[in-house]
C-alpha positions in Angstrom: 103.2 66.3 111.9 99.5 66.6 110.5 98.1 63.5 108.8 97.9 64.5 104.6 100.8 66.9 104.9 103.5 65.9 102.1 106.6 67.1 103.6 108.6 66.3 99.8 106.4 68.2 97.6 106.4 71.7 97.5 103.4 74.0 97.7 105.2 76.9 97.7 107.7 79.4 94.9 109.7 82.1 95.2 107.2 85.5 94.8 109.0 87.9 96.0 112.1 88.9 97.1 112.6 92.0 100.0 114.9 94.2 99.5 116.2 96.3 102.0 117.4 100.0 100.7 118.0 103.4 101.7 116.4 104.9 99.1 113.7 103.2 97.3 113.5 105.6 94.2 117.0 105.2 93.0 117.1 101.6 94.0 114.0 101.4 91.3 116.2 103.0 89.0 119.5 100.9 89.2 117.1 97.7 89.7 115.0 98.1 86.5 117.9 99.2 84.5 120.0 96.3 85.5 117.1 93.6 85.5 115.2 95.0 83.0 112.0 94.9 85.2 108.9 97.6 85.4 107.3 98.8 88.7 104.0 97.6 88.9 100.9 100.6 88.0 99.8 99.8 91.8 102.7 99.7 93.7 106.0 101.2 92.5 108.0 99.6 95.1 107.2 96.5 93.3 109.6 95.7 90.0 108.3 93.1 87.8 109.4 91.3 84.9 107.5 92.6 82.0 107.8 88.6 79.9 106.5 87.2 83.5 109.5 85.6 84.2 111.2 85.2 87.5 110.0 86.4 91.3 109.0 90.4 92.1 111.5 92.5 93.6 109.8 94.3 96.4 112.1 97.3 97.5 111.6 98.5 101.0 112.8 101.3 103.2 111.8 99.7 106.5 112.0 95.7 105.9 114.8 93.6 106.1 116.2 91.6 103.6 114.2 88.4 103.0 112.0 86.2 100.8 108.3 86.0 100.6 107.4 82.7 99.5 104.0 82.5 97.8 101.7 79.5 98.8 99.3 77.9 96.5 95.3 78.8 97.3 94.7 76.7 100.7 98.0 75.7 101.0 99.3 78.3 103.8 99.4 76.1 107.1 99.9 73.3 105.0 103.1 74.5 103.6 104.1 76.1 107.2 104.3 73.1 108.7 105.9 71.6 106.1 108.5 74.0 106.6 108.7 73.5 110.5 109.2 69.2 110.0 111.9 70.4 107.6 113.8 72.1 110.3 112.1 76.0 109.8 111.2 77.6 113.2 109.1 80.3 114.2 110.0 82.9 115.9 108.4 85.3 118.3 106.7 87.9 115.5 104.1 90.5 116.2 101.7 89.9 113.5 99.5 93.1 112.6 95.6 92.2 112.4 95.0 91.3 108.8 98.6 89.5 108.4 98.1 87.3 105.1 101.9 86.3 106.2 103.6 83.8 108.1 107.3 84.4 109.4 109.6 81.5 109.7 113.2 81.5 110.0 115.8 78.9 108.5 117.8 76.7 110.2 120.7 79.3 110.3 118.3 81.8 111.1 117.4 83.7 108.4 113.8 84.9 108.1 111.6 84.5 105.4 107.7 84.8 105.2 105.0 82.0 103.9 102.6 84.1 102.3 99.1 82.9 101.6 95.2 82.5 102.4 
């Protein structure tokens, strides 16, 4: 454990959840029709709600299902290994070069990413 690191307060929220699909066009349509979100002018693979409310939904032909959670400005490592002392672990990932992402999996396994920095 690192000296500062508050492993009770959260640094970290829900930005976006992965969705795994076959076909990401008419998963757009059923998802903005049912949620009422908007893809996003620079990415349509990203659905927003248009009030603000409530996490993206990032729809993805190629990604497993998962959760990117979103870490406050300088708060990436921090929040990782807050996440590890909480029981998180992290796996063997192949990161590309300019990764802004951190994988960690749950203690039943389920992957998510810390996203950050």
């Amino acid at each position: 454990m690192s000296a500062g690191v508050r492993h009770d307060v959260a640094m970290v929220n829900i930005g976006a959840i992965v969705l795994n699909v076959s076909d990401r066009h008419r998963a757009s349509g059923f998802w903005s029709k049912a949620l009422g979100y908007q893809p996003t002018p620079e990415n349509p693979d990203f659905l927003v709600d248009p009030a603000g409310k409530g996490a993206r939904l990032h729809l993805d032909e190629t990604d497993r299902t998962h959760l990117d959670l979103w870490a406050e400005p300088g708060q990436q490592q921090a929040e990782v290994e807050r996440l590890l002392a909480l029981g998180a672990t992290k796996p063997d990932w192949v990161y590309p070069e300019d990764a802004d992402f951190v994988v960690l999996a749950d203690p039943d396994g389920n992957l998510f990413c810390v996203i950050g920095d």
